[in-house]
Each structure stands twice: as C-alpha cells, then as structure tokens.
C-alpha positions as CSV (number, residue, x, y, z in Angstrom):
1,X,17.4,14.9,2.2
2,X,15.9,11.8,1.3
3,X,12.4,11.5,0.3
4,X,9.6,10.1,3.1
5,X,8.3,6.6,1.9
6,X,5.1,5.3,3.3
7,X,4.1,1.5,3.4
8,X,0.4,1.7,3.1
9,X,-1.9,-1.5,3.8
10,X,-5.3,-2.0,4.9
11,X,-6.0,-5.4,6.6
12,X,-8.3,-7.1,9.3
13,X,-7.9,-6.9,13.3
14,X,-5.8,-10.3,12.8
15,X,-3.6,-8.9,9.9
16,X,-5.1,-10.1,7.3
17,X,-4.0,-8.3,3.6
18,X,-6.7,-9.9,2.0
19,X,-9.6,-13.0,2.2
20,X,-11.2,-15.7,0.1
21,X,-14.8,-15.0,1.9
22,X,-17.7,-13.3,0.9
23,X,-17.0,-10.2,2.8
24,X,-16.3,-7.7,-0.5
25,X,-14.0,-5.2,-0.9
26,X,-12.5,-3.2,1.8
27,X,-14.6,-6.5,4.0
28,X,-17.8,-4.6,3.5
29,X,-16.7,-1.6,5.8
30,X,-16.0,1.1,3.8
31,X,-18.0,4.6,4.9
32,X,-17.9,8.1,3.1
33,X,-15.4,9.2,6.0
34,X,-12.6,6.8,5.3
35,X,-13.4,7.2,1.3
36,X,-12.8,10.5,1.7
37,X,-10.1,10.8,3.5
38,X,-8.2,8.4,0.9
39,X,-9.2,10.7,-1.5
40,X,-7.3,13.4,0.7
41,X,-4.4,11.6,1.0
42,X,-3.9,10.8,-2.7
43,X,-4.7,13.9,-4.0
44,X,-1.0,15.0,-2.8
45,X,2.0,15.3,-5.1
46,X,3.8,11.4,-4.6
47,X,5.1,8.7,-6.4
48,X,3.6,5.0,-5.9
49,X,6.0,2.2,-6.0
50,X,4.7,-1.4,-6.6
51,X,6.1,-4.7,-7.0
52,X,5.0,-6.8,-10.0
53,X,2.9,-8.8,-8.0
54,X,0.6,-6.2,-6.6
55,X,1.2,-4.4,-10.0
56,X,0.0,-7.4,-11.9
57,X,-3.2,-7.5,-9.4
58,X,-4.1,-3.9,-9.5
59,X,-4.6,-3.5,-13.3
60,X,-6.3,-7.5,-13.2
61,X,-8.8,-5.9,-10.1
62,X,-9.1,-2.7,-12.4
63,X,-9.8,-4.5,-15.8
64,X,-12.5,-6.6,-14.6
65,X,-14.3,-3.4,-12.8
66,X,-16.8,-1.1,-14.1
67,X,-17.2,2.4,-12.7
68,X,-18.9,3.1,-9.7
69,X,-18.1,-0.4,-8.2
70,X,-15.7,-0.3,-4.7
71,X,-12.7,-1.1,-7.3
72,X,-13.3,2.2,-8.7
73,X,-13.6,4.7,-5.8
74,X,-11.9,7.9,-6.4
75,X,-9.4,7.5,-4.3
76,X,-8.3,4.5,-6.6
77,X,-8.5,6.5,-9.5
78,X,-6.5,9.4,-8.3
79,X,-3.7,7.0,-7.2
80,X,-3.9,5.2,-11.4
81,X,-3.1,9.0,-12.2
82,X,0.5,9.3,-9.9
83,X,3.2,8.6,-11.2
84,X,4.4,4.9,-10.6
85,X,7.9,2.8,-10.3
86,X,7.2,-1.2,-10.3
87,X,10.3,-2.6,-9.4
88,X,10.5,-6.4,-11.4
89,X,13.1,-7.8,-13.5
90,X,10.1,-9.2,-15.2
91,X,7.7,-6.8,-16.7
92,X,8.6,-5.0,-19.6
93,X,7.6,-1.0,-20.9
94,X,5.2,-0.1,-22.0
95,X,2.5,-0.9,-19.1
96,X,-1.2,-0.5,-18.6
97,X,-0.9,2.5,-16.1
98,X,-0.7,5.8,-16.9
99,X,2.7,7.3,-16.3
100,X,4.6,3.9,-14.8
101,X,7.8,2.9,-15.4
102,X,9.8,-0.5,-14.6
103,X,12.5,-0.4,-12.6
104,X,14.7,-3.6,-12.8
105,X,16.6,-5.2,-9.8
106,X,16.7,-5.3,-6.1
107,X,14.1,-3.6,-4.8
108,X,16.2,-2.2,-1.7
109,X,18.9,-1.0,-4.4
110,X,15.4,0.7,-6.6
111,X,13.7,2.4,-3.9
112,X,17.4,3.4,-2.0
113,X,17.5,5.4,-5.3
114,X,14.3,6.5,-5.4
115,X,14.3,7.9,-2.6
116,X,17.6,10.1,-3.1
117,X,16.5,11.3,-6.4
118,X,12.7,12.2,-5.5
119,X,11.3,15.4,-5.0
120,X,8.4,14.1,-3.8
121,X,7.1,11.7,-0.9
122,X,6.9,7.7,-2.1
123,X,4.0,5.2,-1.3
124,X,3.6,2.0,-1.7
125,X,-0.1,0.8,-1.5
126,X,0.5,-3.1,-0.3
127,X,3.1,-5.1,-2.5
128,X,3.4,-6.9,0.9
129,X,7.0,-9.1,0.2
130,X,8.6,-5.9,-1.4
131,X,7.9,-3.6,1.8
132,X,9.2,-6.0,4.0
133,X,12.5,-6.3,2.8
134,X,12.5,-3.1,2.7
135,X,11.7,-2.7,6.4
136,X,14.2,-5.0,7.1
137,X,17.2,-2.6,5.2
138,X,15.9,0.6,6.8
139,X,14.1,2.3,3.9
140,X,10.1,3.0,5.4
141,X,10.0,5.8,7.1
142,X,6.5,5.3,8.3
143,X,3.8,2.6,8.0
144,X,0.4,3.4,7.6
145,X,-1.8,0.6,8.4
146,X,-5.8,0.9,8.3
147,X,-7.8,-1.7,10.2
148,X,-10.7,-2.9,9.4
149,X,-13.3,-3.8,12.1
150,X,-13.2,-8.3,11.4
151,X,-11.4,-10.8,12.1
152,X,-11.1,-13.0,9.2
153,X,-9.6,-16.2,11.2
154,X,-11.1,-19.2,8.2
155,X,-11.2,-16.0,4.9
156,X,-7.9,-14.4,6.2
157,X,-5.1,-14.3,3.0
158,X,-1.8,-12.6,3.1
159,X,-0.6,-11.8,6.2
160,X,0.9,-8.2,6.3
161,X,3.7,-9.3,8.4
162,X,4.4,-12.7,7.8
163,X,8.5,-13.9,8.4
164,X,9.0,-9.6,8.8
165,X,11.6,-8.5,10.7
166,X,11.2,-7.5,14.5
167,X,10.3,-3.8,14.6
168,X,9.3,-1.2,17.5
169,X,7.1,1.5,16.7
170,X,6.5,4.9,17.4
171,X,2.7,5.4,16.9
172,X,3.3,9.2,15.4
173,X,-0.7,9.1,14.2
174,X,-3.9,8.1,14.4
175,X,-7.8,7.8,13.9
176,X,-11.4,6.5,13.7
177,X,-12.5,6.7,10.4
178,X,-16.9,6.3,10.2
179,X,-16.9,5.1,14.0
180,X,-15.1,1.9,13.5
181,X,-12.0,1.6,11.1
182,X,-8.5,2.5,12.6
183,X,-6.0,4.5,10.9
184,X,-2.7,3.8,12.5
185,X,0.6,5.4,11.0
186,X,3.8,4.4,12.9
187,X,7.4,4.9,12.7
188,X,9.4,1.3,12.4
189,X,12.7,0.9,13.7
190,X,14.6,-2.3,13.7
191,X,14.3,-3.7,16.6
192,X,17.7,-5.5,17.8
C-alpha cells in the first residue's frame, strides 16, 4: 500500500501563498488554537518533502529568526526535526536541516518512489510548483489547505493554484481554528 501524501498550504480567502504587505507572519492571525493544533499534527511520525525552492526559503526564514518569534513556533520546530526528501537536481548533501536528504530528478518519478517505499505518511508544507505537478500525475492523496481570514487583493504573492490542473474535491474534513481560520482538507481528483 502506498503511503498517504498531504499537500499542506496556508493562504488568504483569495489564495494567496504569501504577500509583500505588512501583515506578518501567518497575516497577523495566528491564535493558541491553530498553534496548537499544528503542533498536533506534526508531532506524528511523517516524512516532509520540499522542493529546493521552498527548501531554500525555509532555512533563509529560519536563519534570520530568533527564538520565540512566529518563525519559530513549535510546530516549526517539530517539523525541522522530521525527516526530509528535497527533490532538486540542484542542491547538493550535506544540508542545513537535520536529517534531509536530496533527492535528484523529476519530482513525480521522486515522490512516486517515496511513496511505495515509506512506512510512514508524506507532507509537503507549500513548495507550491512541486505539488502541482504532482496533482496533475495523481500522487496527493489529500490537500490540506488553512485559510486565513484576509484578502490580500494589492499584498497577495503566489498563488496556490496558479496554471493547476482542474480538480473536484471531496471535502473529507474540516474546522474553525480560534473563531476565524478554516482548516479545510479535501480529496483531489482529476477532473476530466
């Protein structure tokens, strides 16, 4: 049986990965209840999987933060302690991450792999290009996609879902997290 991979991304109401305002981390809407419940969720036996991109901006976003900031919340520094594949044909061993490895070429041929050979569930936290082609060739079993309460319409960076696919989904769970952040985790299928 193949292992479960999540695509995990947090964005705005108008699916936004990211923003050049001056909104801060997680847009200024982070509470104890969704903090926690990341915590939650990474403190489970997985594997992350990154491409270099997001890789690269992780340990950039991790360098340049001291403890206790946002950067540093413990869910953050339980998922630095997983074990880690970064698919790139461009970085080399060893990396600054814990226990990551590289693995070179396609990223649908990497994670196809992955995912027979794991014994435990993958997760990719963003690496936005990566997870759509992989979409596209049928490997995300869910997608877990938290919402945060703004629209970032003239900040807005990244879309999530920019040139994807078309997909249905099967909403298989959600919830409010602090009274106003949506956790929604959905089943994709290709929609033809």
């Amino acid at each position: 049986m193949s292992a479960i991979y999540t695509f995990d991304v947090f964005c705005s109401l108008d699916g936004f990965g990211s923003h050049s305002g001056n909104w801060g981390g997680y847009w200024g809407k982070q509470g104890p209840e969704l903090l926690e419940h990341r915590l939650a969720l990474y403190s489970t036996e997985q594997r992350m999987v990154f491409g270099a991109n997001t890789y690269r901006a992780f340990t950039r976003m991790l360098a340049s933060s001291s403890e206790g900031s946002d950067v540093r919340d413990s869910w953050v520094t339980r998922m630095t302690h997983l074990p880690a594949t970064v698919v790139s044909r461009t970085l080399q061993e060893p990396l600054d991450w814990p226990d990551a490895t590289v693995a070179s070429g396609d990223a649908v041929d990497v994670v196809a792999r992955l995912r027979e050979e794991s014994e435990v569930p993958l997760r990719s936290h963003g690496s936005l290009s990566m997870n759509r082609a992989l979409m596209a060739a049928g490997l995300v079993d869910r997608v877990q996609v938290t919402v945060f309460p703004v629209i970032t319409g003239q900040t807005g960076e990244q879309p999530i879902f920019q040139d994807a696919a078309d997909f249905d989904l099967e909403l298989i769970e959600s919830r409010t997290l602090d009274g106003h952040t949506q956790e929604l985790i959905y089943r994709p299928t290709l929609h033809v």
